[in-house]
Each structure stands twice: as structure tokens, then as C-alpha cells.
N, CA, C and O of each residue as an XYZ file, in Angstrom:
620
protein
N     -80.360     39.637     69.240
C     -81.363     38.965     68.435
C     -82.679     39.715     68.604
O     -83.088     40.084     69.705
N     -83.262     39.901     67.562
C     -84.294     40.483     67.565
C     -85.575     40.088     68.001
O     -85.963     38.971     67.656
N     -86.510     41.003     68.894
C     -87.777     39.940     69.078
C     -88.548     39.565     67.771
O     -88.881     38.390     67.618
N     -88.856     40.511     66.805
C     -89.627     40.277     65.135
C     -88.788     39.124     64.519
O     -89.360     38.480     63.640
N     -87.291     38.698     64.903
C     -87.095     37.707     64.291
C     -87.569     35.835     64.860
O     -87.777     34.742     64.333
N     -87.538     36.426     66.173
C     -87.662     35.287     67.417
C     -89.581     34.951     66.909
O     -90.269     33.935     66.804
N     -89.807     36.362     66.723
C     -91.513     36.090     66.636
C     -91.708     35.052     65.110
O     -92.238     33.958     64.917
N     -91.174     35.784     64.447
C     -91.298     35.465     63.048
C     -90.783     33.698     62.881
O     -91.473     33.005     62.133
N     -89.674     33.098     63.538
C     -89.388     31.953     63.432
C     -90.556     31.114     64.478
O     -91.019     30.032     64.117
N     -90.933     31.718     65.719
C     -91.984     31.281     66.491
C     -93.224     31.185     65.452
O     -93.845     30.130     65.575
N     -93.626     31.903     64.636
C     -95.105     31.547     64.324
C     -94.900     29.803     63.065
O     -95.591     28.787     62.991
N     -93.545     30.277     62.258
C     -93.016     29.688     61.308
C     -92.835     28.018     62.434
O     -92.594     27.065     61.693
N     -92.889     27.732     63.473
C     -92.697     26.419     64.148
C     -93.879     25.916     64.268
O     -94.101     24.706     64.217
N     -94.995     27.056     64.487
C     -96.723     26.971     64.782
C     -96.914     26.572     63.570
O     -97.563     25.537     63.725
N     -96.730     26.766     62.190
C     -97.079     26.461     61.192
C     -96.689     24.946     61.049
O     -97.507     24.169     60.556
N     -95.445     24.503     61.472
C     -94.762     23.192     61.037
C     -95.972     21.958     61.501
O     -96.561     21.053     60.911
N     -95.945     22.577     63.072
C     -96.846     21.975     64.296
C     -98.187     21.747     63.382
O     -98.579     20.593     63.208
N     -98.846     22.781     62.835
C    -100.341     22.311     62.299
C    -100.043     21.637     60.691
O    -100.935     21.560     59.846
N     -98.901     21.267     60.509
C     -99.235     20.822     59.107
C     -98.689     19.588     59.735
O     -98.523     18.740     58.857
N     -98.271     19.064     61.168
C     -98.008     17.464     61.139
C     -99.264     16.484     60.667
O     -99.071     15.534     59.908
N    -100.300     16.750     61.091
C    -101.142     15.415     60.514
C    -101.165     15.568     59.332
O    -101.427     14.435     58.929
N    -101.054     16.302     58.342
C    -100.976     15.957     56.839
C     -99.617     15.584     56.402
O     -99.316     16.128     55.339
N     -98.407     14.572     57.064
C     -97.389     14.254     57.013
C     -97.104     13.338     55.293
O     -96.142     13.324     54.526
N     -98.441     12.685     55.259
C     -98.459     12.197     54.259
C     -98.948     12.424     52.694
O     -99.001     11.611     51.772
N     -99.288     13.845     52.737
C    -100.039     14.077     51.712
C     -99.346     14.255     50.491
O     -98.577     15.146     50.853
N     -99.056     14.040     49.262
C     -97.985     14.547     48.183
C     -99.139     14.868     47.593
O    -100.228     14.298     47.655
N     -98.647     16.314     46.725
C     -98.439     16.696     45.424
C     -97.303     16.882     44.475
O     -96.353     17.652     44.620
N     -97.601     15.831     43.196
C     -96.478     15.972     42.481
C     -96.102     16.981     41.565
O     -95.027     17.023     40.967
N     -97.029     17.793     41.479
C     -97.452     19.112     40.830
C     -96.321     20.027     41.504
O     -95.566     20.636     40.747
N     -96.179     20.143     42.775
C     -95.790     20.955     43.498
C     -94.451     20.443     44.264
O     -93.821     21.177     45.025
N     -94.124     19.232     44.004
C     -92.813     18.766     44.606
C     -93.088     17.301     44.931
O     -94.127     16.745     45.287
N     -91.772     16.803     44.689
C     -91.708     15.431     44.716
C     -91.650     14.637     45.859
O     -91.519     13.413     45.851
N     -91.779     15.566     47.142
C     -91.799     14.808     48.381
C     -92.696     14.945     49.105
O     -93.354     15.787     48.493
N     -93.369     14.676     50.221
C     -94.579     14.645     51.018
C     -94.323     15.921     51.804
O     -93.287     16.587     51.816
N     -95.712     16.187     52.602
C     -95.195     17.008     53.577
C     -94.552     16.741     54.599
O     -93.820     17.513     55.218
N     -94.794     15.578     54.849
C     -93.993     14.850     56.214
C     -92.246     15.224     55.825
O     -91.576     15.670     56.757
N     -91.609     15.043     54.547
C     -90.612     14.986     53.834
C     -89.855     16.685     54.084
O     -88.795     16.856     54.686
N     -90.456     17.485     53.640
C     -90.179     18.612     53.958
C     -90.012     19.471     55.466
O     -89.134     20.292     55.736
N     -91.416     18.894     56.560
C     -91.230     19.121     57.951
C     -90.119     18.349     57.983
O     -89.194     19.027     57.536
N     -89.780     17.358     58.263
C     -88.645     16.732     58.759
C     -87.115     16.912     58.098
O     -86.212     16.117     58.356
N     -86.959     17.986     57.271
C     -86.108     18.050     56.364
C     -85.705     19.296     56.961
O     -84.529     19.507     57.258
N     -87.007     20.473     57.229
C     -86.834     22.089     57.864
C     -86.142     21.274     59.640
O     -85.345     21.957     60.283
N     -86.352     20.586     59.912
C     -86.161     20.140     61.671
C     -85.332     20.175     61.447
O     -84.809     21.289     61.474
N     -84.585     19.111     61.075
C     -82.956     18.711     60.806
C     -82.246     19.495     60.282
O     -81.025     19.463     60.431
N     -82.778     20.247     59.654
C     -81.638     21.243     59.154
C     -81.664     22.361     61.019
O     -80.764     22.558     61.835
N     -83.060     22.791     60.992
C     -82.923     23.661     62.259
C     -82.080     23.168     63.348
O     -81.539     24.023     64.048
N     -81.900     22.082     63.576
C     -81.377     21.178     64.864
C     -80.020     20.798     64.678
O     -79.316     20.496     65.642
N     -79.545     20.789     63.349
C     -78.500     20.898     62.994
C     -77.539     22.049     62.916
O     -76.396     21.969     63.365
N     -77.968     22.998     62.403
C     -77.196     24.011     62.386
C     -77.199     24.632     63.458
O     -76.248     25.380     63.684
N     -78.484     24.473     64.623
C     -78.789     25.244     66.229
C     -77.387     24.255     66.874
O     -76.480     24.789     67.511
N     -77.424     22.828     66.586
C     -75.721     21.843     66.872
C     -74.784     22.840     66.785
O     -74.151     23.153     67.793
N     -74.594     23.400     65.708
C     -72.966     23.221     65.192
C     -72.811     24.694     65.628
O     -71.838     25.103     66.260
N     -74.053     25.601     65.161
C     -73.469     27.095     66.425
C     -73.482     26.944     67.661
O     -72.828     27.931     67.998
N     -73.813     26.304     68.809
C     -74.001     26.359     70.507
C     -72.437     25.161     69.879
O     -73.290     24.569     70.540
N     -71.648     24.617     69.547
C     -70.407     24.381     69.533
C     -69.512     25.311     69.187
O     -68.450     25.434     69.796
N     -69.859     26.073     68.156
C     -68.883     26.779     67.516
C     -67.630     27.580     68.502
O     -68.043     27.765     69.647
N     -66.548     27.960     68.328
C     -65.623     28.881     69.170
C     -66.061     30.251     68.622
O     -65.592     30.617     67.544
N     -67.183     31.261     69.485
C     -66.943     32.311     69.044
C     -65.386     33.154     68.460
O     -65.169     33.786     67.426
N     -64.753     32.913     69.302
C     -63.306     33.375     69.023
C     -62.884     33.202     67.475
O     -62.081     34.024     67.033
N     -63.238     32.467     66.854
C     -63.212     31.674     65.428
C     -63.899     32.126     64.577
O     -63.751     31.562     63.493
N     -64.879     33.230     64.605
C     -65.774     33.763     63.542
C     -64.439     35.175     63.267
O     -63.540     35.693     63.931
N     -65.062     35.324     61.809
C     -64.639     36.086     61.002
C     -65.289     36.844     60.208
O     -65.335     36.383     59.068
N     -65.771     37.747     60.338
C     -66.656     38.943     59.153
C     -65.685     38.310     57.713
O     -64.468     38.128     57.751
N     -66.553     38.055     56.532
C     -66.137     38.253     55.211
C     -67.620     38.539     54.604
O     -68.743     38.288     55.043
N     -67.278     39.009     53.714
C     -68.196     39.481     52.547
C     -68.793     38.201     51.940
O     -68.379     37.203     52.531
N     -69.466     37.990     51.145
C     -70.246     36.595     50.578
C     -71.349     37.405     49.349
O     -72.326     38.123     49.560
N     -70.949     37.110     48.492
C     -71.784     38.084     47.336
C     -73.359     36.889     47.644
O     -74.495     37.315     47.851
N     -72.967     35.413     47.587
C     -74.991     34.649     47.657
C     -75.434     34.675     48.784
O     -76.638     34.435     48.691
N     -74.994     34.917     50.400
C     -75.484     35.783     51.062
C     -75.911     37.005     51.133
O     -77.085     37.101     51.494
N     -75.174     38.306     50.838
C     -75.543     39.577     51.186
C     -77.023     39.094     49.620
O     -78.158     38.996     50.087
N     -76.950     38.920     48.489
C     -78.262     38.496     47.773
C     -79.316     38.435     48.361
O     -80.250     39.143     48.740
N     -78.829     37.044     48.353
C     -80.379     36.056     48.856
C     -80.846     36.689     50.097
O     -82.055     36.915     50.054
N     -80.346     37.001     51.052
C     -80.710     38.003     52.633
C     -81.376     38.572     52.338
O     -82.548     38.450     52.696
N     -80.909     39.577     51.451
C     -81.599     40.863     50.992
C     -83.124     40.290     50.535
O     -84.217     40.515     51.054
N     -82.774     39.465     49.362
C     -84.087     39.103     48.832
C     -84.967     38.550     49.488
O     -86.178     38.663     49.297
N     -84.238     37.677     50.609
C     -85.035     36.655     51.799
C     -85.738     35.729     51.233
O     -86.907     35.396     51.429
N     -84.588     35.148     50.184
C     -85.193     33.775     49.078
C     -84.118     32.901     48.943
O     -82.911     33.145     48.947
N     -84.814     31.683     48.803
C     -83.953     30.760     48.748
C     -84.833     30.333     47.261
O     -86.061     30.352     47.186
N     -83.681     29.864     45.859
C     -84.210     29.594     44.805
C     -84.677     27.785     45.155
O     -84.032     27.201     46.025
N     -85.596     27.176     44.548
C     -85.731     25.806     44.571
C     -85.149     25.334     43.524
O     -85.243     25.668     42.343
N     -84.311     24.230     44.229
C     -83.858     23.092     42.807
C     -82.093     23.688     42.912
O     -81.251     22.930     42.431
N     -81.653     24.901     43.480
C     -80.497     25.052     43.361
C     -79.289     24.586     43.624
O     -78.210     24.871     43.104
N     -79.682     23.479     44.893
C     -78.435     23.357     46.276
C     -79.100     22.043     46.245
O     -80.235     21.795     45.837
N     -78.090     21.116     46.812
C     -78.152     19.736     47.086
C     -78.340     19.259     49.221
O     -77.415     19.066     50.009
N     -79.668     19.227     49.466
C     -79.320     19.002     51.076
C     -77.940     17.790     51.392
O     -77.609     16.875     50.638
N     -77.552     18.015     52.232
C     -76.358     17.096     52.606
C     -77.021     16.170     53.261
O     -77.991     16.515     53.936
N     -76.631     14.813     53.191
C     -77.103     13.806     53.597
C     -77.693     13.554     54.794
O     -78.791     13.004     54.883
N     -76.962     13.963     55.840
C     -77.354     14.398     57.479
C     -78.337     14.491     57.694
O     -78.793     13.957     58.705
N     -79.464     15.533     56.462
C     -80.077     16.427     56.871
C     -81.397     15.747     56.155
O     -82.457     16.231     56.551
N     -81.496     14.810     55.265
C     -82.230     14.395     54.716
C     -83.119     12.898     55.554
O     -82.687     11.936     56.190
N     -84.708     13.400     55.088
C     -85.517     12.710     56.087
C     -85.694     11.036     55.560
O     -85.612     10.819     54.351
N     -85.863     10.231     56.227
C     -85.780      8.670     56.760
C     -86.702      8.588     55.618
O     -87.136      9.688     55.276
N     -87.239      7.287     54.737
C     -87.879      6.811     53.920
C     -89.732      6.761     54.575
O     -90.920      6.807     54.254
N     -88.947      6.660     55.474
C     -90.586      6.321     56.431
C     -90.949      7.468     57.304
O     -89.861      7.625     57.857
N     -91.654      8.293     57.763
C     -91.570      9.681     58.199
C     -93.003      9.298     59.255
O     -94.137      8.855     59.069
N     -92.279      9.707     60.293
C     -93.333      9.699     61.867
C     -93.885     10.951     62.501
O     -93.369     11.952     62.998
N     -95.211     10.504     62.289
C     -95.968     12.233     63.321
C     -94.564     12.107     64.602
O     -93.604     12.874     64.537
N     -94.659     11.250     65.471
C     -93.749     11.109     66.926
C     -92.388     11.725     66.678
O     -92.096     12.751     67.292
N     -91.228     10.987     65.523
C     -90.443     11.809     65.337
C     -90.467     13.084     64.810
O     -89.442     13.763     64.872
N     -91.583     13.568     64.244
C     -91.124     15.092     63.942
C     -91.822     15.947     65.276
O     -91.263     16.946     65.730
N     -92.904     15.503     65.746
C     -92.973     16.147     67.011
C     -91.670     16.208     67.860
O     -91.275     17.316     68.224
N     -90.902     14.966     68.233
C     -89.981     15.057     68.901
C     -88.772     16.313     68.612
O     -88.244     17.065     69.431
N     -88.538     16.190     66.849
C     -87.472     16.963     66.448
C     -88.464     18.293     66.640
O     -87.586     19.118     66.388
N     -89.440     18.969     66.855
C     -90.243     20.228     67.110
C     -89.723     21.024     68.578
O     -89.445     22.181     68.893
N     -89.781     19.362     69.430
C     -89.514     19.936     70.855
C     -87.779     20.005     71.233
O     -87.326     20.530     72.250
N     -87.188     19.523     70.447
C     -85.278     19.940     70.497
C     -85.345     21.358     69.631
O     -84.925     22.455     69.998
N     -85.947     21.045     68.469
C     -85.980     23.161     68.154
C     -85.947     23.840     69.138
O     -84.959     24.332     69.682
N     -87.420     23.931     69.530
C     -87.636     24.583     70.748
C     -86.357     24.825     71.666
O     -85.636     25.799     71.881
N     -86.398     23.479     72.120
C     -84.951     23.766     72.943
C     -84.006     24.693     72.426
O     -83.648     25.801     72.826
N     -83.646     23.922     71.344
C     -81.947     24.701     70.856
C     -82.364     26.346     70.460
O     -81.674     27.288     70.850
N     -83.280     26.472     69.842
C     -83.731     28.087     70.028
C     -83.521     28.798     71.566
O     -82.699     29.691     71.766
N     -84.285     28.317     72.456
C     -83.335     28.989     73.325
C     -82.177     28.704     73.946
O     -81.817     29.463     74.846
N     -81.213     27.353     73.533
C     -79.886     27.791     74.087
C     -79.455     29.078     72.781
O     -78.653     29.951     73.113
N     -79.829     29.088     71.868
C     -79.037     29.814     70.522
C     -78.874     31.453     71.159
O     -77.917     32.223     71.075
N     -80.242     31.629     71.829
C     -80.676     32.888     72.418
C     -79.415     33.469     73.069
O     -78.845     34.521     72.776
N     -79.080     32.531     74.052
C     -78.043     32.599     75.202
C     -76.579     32.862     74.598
O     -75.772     33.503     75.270
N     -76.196     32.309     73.181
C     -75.110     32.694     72.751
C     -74.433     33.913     72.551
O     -75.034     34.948     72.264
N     -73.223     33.841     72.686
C     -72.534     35.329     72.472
C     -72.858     35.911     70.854
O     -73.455     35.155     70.088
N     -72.543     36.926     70.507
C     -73.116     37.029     68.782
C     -71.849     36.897     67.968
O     -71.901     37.773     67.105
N     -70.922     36.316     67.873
C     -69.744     35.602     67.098
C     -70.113     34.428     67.231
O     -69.561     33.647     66.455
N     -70.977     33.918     68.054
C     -71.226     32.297     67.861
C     -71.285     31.647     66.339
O     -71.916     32.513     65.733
N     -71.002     30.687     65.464
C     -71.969     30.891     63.993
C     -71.334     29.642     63.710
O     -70.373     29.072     64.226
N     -72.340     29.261     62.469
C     -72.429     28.256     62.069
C     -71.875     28.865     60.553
O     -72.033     30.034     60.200
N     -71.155     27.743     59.703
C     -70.766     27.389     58.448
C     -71.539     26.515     57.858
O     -71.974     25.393     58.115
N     -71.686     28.031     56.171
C     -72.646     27.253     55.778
C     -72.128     26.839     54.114
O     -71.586     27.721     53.448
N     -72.275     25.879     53.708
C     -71.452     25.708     52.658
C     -71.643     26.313     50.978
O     -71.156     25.794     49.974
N     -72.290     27.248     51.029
C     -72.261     28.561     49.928
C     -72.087     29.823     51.157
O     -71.022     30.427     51.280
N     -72.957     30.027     51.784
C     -73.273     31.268     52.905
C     -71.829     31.423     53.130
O     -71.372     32.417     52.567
N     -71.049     30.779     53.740
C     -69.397     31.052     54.644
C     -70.138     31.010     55.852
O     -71.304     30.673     56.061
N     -69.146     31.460     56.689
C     -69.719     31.755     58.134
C     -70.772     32.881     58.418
O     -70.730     34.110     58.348
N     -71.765     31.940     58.779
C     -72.817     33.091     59.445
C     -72.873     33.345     61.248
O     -72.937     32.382     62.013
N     -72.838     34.770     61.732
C     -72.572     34.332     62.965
C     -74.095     34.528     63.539
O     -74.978     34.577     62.682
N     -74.435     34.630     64.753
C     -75.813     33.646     65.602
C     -76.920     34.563     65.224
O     -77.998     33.974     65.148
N     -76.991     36.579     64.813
C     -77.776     36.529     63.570
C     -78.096     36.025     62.588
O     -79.156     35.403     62.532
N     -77.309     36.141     61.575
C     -77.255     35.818     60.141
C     -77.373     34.147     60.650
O     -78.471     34.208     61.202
N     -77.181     33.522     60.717
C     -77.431     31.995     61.741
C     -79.629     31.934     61.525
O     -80.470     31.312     60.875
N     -79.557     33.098     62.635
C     -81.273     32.918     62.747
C     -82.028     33.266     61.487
O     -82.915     32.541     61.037
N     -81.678     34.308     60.979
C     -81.938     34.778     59.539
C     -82.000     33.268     58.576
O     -82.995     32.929     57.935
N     -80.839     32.564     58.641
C     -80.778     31.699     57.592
C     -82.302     30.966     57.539
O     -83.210     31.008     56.709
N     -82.098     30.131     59.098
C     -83.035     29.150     59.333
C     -84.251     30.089     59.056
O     -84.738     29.884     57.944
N     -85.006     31.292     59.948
C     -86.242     31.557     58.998
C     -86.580     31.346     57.681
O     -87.656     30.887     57.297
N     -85.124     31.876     56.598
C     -85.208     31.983     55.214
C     -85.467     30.539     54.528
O     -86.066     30.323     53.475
N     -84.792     29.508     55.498
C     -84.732     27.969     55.164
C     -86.401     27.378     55.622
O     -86.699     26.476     54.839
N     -87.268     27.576     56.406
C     -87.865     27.332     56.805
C     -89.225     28.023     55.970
O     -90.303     27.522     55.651
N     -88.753     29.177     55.804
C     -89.991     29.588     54.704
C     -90.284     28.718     53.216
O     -91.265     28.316     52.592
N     -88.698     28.703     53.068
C     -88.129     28.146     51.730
C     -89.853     26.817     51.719
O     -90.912     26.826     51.092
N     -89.225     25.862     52.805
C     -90.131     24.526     53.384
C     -91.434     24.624     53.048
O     -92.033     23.802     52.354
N     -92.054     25.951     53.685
C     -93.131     26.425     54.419
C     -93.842     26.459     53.194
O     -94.841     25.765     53.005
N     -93.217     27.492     52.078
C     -93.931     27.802     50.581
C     -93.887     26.548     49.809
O     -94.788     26.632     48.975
N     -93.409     25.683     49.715
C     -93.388     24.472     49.130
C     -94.996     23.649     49.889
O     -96.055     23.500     49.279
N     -94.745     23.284     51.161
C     -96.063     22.741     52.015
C     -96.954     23.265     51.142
O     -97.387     22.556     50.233
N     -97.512     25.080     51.343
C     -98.429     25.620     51.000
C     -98.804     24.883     49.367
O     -99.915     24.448     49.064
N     -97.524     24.885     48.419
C     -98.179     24.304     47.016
C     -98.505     23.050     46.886
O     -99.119     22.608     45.915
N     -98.023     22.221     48.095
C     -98.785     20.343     47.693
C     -99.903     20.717     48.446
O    -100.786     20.000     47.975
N    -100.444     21.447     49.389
C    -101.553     21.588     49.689
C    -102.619     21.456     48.429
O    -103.827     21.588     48.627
């Protein structure tokens, strides 16, 4: 794992961190959910998928090709409006500075157990296929920017 990627998702958590007190702010101009809606949406997905790779059986990954991965990677874009979040992953009606701080400090965590993983570790992603604990970290930056540029337009 790379340090520019470790850095790059590190500043991208600093960003989450200073946009908690504006948890509540919407623009409908710019998206239909708050910012609180989106931080807590980038957590859960991060905390989720940091879950399901520190489970995964390295032994169980498989190199395949993926034509909307090798893409979107390349491009390091995620389109808006394309993909449906899975239910799991979607934030509570009511959205708490406390819980998203909390889900900030299990990132943290699970970032560095993720560190510690072998690199076949990986998570399944349901367009992606299997990404293993690179392509894994890659995602979540790409997912997290995805978040990040949205924040910036209800600003």
C-alpha cells in the first residue's frame, strides 16, 4: 500500500472531520441530501467494506478483468445518479455529530487493521468484482471523493 494513497485517504478523513458541524446544511441545487447524509453514507460504506476485507479468505481472491473498473480507476470517477447504495449503507433519518464522529474513529481503526492485511485480502464489489486490499483502498478514496465533491456543491 502506498504512502500517497494512505496520505491521500488521510487528508480525505480531515476533510469529513471539518465538515461535521455543517451536518445539517442542504442544498437542493446540488443534491437532495444534507451533509450530515453524505458524511455518514462515505463512513458506512468505509467501515463496511474495511468489514468485509479484514474477513475476507485471502486464499479466495482471484485476478479477473472488469471493463467498469479498469474505466472508472483510470478516470478516478465515480458518475452521480448511476448505482443504487445498498441499504446497509444508507444513513438513519436523523443524523448525529456523535455518531459520525464515532463512525470517523472505527475508520481510523479499520484503516489500520486494512494496512496489516496480506494483498489478496479484498472485498466484493457489486459492479467492481473483486477488488483485492489495493484496488479495495483505491475504491474507498474514489468513493469518498465521489462524497467529498458533492459536500463541496451544497456548500
Amino acid at each position: 500500500m502506498s504512502n500517497n494513497q494512505l496520505d491521500l485517504i488521510n487528508q480525505q478523513l480531515l476533510k469529513i472531520e471539518n465538515h461535521i458541524p455543517k451536518i445539517n446544511l442542504i442544498n437542493t441545487k446540488a443534491s437532495k441530501a444534507s451533509i450530515g447524509w453524505h458524511l455518514d453514507h462515505s463512513l458506512k460504506v468505509f467501515n463496511s467494506v474495511c468489514t468485509a476485507t479484514i474477513q475476507s479468505n485471502p486464499e479466495d481472491y482471484k485476478r479477473t478483468f472488469n471493463f467498469w473498473r479498469a474505466l472508472l480507476f483510470k478516470l478516478n470517477y465515480i458518475p452521480r445518479g448511476k448505482a443504487k447504495a445498498p441499504k446497509y449503507v444508507l444513513p438513519p433519518e436523523n443524523i448525529q455529530e456523535n455518531d459520525i464522529r464515532n463512525q470517523l474513529k472505527t475508520v481510523k481503526s479499520n484503516l489500520k487493521a486494512l494496512q496489516k492485511l496480506p494483498k489478496t485480502s479484498f472485498f466484493k464489489h457489486f459492479i467492481f468484482g473483486k477488488l483485492n486490499k489495493k484496488q479495495t483502498l483505491r475504491f474507498l478514496q474514489m468513493h469518498t471523493h465521489h462524497h467529498l465533491k458533492i459536500i463541496a456543491k451544497i456548500e
